[in-house]
C-alpha positions as CSV (number, residue, x, y, z in Angstrom):
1,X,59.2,-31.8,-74.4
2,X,58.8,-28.0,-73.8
3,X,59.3,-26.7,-70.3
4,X,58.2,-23.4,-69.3
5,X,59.6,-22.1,-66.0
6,X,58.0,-19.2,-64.7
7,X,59.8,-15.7,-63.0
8,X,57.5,-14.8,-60.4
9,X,57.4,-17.1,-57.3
10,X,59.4,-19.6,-59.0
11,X,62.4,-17.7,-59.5
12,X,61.9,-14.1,-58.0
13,X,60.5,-13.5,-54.3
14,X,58.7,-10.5,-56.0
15,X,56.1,-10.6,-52.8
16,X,59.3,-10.2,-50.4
17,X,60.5,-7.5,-52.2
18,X,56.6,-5.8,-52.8
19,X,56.3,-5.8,-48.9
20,X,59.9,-4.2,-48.5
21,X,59.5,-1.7,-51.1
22,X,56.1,-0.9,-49.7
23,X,57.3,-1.1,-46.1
24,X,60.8,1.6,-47.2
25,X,58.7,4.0,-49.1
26,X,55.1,4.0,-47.8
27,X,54.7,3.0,-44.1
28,X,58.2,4.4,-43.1
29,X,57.7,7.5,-44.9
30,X,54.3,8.2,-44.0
31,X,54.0,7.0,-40.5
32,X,54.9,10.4,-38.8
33,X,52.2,12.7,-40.8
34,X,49.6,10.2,-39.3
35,X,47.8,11.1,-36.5
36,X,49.1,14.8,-36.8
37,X,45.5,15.9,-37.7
38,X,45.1,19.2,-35.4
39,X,46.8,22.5,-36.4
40,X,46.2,26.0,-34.9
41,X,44.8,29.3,-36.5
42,X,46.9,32.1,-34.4
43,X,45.8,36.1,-34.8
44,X,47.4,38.9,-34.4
45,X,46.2,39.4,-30.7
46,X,47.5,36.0,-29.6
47,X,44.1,34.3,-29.6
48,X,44.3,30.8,-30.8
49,X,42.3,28.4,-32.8
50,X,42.1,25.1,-33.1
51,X,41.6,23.6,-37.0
52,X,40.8,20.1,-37.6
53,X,42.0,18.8,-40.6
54,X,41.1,15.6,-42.3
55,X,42.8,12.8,-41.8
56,X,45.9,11.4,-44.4
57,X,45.2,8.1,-46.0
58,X,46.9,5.5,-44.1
59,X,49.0,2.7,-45.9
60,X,48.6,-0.3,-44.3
61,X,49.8,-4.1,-44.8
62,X,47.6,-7.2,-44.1
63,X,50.5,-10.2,-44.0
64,X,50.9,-12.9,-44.8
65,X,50.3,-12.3,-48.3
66,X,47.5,-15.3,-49.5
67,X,46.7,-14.4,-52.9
68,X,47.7,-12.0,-55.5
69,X,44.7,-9.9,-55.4
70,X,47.7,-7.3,-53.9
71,X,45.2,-4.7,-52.9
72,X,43.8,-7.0,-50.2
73,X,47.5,-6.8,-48.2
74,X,48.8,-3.8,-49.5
75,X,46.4,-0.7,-49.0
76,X,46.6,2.0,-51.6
77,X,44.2,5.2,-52.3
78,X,43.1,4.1,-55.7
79,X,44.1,1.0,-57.9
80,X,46.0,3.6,-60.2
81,X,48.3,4.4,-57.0
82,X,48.9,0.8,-57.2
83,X,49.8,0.2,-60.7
84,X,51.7,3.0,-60.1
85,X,53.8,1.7,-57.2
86,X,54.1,-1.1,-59.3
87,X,54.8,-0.1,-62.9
88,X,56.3,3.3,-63.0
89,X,57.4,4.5,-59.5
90,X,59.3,1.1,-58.5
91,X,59.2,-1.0,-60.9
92,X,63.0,-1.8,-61.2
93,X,63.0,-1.6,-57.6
94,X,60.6,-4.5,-57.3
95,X,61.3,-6.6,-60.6
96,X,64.7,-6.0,-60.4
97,X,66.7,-6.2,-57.3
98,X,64.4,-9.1,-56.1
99,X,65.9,-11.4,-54.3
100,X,65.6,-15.5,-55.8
101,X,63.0,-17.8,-53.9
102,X,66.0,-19.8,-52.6
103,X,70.1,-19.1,-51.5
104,X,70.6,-21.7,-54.8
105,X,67.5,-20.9,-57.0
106,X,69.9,-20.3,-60.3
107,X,72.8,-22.6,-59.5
108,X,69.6,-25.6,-59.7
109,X,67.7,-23.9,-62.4
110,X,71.7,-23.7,-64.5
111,X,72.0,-27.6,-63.4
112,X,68.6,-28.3,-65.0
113,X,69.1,-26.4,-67.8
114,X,72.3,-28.4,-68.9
115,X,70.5,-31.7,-67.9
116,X,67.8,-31.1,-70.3
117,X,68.8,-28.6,-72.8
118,X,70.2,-31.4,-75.4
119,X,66.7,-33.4,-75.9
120,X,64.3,-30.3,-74.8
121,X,63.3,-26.8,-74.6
122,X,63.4,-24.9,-71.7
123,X,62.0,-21.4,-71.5
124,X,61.3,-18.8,-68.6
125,X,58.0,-17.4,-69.4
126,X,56.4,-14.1,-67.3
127,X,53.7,-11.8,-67.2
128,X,54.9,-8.4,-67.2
129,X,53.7,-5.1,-68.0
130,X,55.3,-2.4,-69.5
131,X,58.9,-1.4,-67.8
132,X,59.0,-4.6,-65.7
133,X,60.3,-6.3,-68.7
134,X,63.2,-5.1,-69.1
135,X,63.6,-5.3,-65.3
136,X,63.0,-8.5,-65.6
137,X,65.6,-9.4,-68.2
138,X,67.9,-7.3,-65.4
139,X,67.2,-9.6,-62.7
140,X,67.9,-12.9,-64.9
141,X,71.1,-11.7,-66.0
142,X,71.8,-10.8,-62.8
143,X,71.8,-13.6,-61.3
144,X,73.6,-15.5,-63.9
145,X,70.4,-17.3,-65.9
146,X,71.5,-19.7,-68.9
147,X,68.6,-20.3,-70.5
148,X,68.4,-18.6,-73.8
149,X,64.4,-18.1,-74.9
150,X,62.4,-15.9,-72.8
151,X,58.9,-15.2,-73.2
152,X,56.8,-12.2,-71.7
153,X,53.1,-12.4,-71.9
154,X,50.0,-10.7,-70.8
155,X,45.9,-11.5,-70.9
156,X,46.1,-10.8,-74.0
157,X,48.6,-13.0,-75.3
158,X,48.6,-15.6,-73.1
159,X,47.3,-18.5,-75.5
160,X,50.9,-17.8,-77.6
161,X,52.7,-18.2,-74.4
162,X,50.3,-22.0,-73.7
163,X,51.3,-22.6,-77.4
164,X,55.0,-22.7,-77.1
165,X,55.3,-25.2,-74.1
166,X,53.8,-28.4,-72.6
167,X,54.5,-28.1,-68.9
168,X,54.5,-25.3,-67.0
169,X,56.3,-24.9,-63.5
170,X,54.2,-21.8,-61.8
171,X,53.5,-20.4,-58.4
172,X,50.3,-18.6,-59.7
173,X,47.2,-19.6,-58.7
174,X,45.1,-18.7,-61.7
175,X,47.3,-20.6,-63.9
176,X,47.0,-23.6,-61.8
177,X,43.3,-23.5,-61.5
178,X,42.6,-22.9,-65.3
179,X,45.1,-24.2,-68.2
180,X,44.8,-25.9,-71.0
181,X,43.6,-29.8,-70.8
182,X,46.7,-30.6,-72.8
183,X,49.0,-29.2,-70.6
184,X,51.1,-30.5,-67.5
185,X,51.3,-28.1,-64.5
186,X,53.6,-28.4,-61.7
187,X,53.2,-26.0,-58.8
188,X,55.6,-24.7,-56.7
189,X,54.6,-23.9,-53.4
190,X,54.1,-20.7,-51.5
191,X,51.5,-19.0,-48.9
192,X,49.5,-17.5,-51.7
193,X,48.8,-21.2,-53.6
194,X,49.1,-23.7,-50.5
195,X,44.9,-24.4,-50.6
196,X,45.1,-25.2,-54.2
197,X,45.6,-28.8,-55.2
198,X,47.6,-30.0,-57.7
199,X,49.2,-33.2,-59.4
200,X,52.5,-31.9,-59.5
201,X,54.1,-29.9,-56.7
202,X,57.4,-29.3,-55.3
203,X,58.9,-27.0,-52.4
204,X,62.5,-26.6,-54.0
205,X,63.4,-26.2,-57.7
206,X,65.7,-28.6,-57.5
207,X,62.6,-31.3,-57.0
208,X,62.0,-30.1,-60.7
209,X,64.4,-32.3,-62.1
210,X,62.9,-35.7,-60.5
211,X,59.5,-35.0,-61.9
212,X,60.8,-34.0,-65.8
213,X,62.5,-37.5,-65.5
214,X,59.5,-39.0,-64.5
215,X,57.2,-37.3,-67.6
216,X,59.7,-38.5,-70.0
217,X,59.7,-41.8,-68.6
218,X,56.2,-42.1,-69.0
């Protein structure tokens, strides 16, 4: 059997670490030049003049976060400001110094790794764009990840990425809603996927385990 594990809400509170990163650099930083819309003109003779100026954008978050369409909770000027935030101004920030879903996410995933690892393949698969790979590969080593094969994919090469495994643990909802016939997905849960039902689901990665038992069983 071929397991595919997924980064992103699995393994990586990427959302918790969007909203602080957005929270540090954005609401912070910007909340006192909001609201300071009037100037004054002043002449030589003292005479005064009031100048209206238009007002800044204003960055704003809509929590809790309930689907990954990010610009619904995370307000940006333009969609290219938020690529931006997320793939060349903080990327490392975000991908990287992410904190784990749970206190003991890798010390279970390590556990099922060497439970599994003699009879089947176990890969971390993640789609990444760009500079969040490598920041990526930063925040598995990190945090100590043993399992060798990793495999980054995108729209385009996401059928490579169905290819090369037969069950899929992933938060993300468009992977739960549309997959493969052929293939077994498992949910884990968070606020973004709770209203999407699925065979398989778990709160905990180390629920994982009981469920692979119970596929090879079968």
């Amino acid at each position: 059997m071929r397991i595919g594990i997924e980064i992103n809400g699995v393994l990586r509170n990427t959302i918790g670490k969007i909203e602080q990163t957005y929270q540090k650099f954005y609401l912070d930083k910007y909340e006192d030049d909001y609201g300071k819309t009037d100037t004054y003109n002043i002449d030589l003779s003292g005479n005064t003049e009031l100048t209206n100026l238009p007002k800044p954008f204003k960055y704003e978050m809509n929590l809790p976060v309930t689907s990954l369409e990010l610009n619904q909770h995370f307000k940006f000027a333009t969609d290219e400001e938020l690529y931006s935030f997320l793939f060349e101004e903080f990327t490392m920030e975000i991908f990287g110094h992410a904190q784990s879903t749970e206190y003991m996410t890798f010390n279970d995933l390590n556990e099922i790794y060497h439970s599994f690892r003699d009879k089947h393949d176990l890969m971390i698969v993640s789609d990444e764009i760009g500079k969040s790979k490598p920041a990526s590969l930063f925040f598995l080593s990190k945090f100590g990840c043993l399992i060798e094969k990793v495999k980054f994919y995108s729209n385009s090469t996401i059928n490579s990425m169905w290819n090369e495994i037969d069950v899929l643990l992933t938060a993300n909802p468009d992977l739960l809603l549309q997959h493969p016939s052929d293939k077994l997905l498992i949910k884990y849960e968070t606020e973004y996927n709770k209203n999407i039902n699925s065979l398989y689901s778990i709160k905990n990665l180390k629920e994982l385990e009981e469920i692979l038992n119970n596929f090879i069983q079968c």
